[in-house]
C-alpha positions as CSV (number, residue, x, y, z in Angstrom):
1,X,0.0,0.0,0.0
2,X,1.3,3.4,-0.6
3,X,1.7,6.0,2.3
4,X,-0.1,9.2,1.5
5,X,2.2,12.0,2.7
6,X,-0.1,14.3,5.0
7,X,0.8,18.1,5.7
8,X,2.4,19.1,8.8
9,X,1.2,21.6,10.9
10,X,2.9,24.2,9.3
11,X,1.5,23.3,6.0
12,X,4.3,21.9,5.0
13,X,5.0,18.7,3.5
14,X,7.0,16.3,5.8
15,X,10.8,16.1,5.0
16,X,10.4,19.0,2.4
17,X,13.0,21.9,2.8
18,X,10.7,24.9,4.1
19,X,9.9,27.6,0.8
20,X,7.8,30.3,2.2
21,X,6.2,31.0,-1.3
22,X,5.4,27.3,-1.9
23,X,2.2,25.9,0.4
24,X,2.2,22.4,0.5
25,X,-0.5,20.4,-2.2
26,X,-0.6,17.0,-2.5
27,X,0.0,15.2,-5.2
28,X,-2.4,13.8,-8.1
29,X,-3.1,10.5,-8.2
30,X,-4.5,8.9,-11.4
31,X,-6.4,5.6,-10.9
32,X,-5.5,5.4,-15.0
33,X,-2.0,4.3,-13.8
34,X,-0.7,1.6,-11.0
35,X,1.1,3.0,-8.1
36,X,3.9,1.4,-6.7
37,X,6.3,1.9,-3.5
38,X,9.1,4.1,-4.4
39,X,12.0,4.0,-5.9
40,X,10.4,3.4,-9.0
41,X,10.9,0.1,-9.7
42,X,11.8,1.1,-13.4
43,X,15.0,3.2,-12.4
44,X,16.1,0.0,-10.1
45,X,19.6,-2.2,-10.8
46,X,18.7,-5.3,-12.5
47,X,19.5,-7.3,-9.3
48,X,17.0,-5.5,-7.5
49,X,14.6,-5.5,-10.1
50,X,14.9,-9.2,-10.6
51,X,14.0,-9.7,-7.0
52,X,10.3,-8.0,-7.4
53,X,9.5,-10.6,-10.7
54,X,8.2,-13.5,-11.8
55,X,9.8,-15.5,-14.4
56,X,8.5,-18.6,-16.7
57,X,9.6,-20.0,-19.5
58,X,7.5,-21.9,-23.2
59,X,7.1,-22.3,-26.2
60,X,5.1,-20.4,-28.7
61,X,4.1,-21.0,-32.0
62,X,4.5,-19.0,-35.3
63,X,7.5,-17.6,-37.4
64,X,10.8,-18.9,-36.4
65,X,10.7,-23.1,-37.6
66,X,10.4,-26.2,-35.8
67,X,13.0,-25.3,-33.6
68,X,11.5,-22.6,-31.6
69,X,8.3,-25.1,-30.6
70,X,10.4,-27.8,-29.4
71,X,12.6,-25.7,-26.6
72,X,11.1,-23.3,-24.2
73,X,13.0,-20.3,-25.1
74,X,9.9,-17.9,-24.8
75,X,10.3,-15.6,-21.6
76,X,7.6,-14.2,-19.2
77,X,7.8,-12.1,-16.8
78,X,5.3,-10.8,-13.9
79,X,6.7,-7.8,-11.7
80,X,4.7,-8.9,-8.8
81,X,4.0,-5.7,-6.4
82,X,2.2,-4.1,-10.3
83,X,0.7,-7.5,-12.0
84,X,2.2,-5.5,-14.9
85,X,3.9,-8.4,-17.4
86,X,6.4,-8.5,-20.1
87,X,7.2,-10.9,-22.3
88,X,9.8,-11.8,-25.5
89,X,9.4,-14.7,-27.7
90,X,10.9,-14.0,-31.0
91,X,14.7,-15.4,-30.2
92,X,15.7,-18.9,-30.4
93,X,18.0,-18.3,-27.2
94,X,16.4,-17.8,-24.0
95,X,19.0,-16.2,-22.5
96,X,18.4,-13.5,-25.3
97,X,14.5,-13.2,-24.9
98,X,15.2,-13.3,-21.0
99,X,16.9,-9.9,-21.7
100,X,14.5,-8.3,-23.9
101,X,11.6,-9.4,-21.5
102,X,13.4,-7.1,-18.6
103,X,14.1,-4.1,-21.0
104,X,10.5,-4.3,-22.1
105,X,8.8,-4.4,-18.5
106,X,11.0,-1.7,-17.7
107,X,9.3,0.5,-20.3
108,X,6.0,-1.0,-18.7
109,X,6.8,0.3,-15.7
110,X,8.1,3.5,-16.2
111,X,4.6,4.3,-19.1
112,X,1.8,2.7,-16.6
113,X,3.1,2.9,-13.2
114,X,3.6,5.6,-10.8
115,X,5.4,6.6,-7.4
116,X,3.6,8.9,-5.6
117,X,6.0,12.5,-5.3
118,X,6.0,15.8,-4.9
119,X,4.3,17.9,-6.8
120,X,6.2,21.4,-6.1
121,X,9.6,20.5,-4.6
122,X,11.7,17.5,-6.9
123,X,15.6,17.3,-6.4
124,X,16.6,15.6,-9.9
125,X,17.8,11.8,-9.6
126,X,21.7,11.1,-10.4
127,X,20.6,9.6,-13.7
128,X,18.7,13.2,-14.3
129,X,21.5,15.5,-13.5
130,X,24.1,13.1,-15.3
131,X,21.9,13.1,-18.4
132,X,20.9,16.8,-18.9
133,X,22.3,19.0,-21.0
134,X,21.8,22.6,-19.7
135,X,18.0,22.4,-20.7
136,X,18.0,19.6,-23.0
137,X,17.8,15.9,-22.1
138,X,19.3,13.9,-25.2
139,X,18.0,10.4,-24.7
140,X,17.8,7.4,-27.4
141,X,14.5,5.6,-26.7
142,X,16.3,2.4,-27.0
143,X,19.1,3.5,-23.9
144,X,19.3,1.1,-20.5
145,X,18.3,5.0,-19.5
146,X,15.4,5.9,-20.7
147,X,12.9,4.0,-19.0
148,X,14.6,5.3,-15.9
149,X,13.8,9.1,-17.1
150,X,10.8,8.7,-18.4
151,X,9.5,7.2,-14.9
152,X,10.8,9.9,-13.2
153,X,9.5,13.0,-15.4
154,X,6.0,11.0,-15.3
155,X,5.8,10.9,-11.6
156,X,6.1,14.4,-11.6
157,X,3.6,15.2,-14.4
158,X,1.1,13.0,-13.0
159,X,1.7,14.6,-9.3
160,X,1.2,18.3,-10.9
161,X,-2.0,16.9,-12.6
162,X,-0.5,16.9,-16.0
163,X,1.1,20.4,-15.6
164,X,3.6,19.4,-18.2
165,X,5.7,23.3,-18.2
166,X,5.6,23.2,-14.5
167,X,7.0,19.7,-14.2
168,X,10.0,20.7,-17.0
169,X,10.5,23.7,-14.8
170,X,11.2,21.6,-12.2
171,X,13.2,19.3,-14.0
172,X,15.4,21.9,-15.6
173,X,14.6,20.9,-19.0
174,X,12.1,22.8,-21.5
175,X,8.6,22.1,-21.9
176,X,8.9,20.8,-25.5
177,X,12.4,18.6,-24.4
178,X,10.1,16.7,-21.8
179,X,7.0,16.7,-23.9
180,X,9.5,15.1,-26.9
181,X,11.0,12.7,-24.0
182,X,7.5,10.9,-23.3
183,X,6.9,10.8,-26.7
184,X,9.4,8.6,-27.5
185,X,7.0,6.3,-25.5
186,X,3.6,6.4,-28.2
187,X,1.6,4.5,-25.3
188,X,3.1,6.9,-22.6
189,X,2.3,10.1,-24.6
190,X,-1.0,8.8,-25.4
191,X,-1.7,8.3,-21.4
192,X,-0.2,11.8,-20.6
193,X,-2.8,13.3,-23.2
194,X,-5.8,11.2,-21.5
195,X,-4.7,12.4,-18.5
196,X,-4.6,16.1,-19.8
197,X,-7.9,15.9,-21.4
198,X,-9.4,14.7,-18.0
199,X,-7.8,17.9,-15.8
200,X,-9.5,20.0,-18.9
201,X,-6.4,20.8,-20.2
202,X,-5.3,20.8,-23.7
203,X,-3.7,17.5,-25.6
204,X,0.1,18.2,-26.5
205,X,1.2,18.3,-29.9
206,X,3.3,15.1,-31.7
């Protein structure tokens, strides 16, 4: 279950270094997504990850010869604490579809679920800071990073209710870098727009 973070007396939120200007709100929620205890398990090492999932092995039919339906080398995966699943069946080599089934959940994760965070005080990750450029965030889609950074500047969206120049403010990066950084993700962008629509606000361009 996640903890809800509840004001302190002051107003403030607990932990959070004091900003007279900022009053504590708390973050958005969005039953469209599944929340998760932080750290996101997206952003984890692989060993840690690992530890939080399910895996089974079979066979599957379809391109690929005889071969592929006599040996299990299809690979499933559950990460248990979501129910979200993964899944990579289209190498002959198990140990191969074993590693595509993790990069794939990872971009699972880090598109549908979400750790509950602040939604007007965010001190950038390591991989963040390592990875911005001034106020660009160069990322390939297909980097061991990215699903990392797009869980974190979703978390942060969500919590601001889909205040996507607030949350780039935040981030350090310009409204149209983050906007271009979940679209890389076509089922992420397509959530964040959802989401936008819902709060009233307007869909971002592609």
């Amino acid at each position: 279950m996640i903890a809800r973070p509840r004001p302190a007396a002051n107003g403030r939120a607990p932990g959070l270094p004091y900003d007279a200007r900022v009053a504590y709100r708390p973050p958005f929620v969005d039953p469209a997504y599944v929340m998760v205890d932080a750290p996101h398990p997206a952003t984890l090492e692989e060993s840690d990850l690992l530890r939080q999932c399910e895996f089974t092995n079979g066979r599957v039919g379809g391109p690929g010869g005889q071969h592929r339906n006599r040996v299990e080398t299809a690979v499933f995966v559950v990460h248990r604490p979501s129910g979200l699943e993964a899944q990579a069946t289209e190498r002959r080599s198990q140990i191969e579809n074993r590693r595509n089934a993790i990069k794939r959940l990872r971009r699972r994760l880090a598109s549908h679920a979400r750790t509950l965070v602040s939604r007007d005080v965010h001190a950038c990750s390591p991989l963040w800071q390592r990875r911005r450029q001034g106020n660009k965030l160069p990322v390939n889609p297909d980097h061991e990073d990215y699903p990392g950074l797009l869980a974190e500047a979703l978390d942060l969206v969500v919590a601001r209710r889909y205040d996507v120049a607030g949350a780039a403010a935040l981030l350090g990066i310009t409204m149209s870098q983050l906007s271009r950084l979940i679209h890389h993700d076509k089922g992420a962008f397509a959530k964040l727009n959802a989401g936008r629509e819902a709060c009233g606000l307007p869909p971002l361009r592609k």
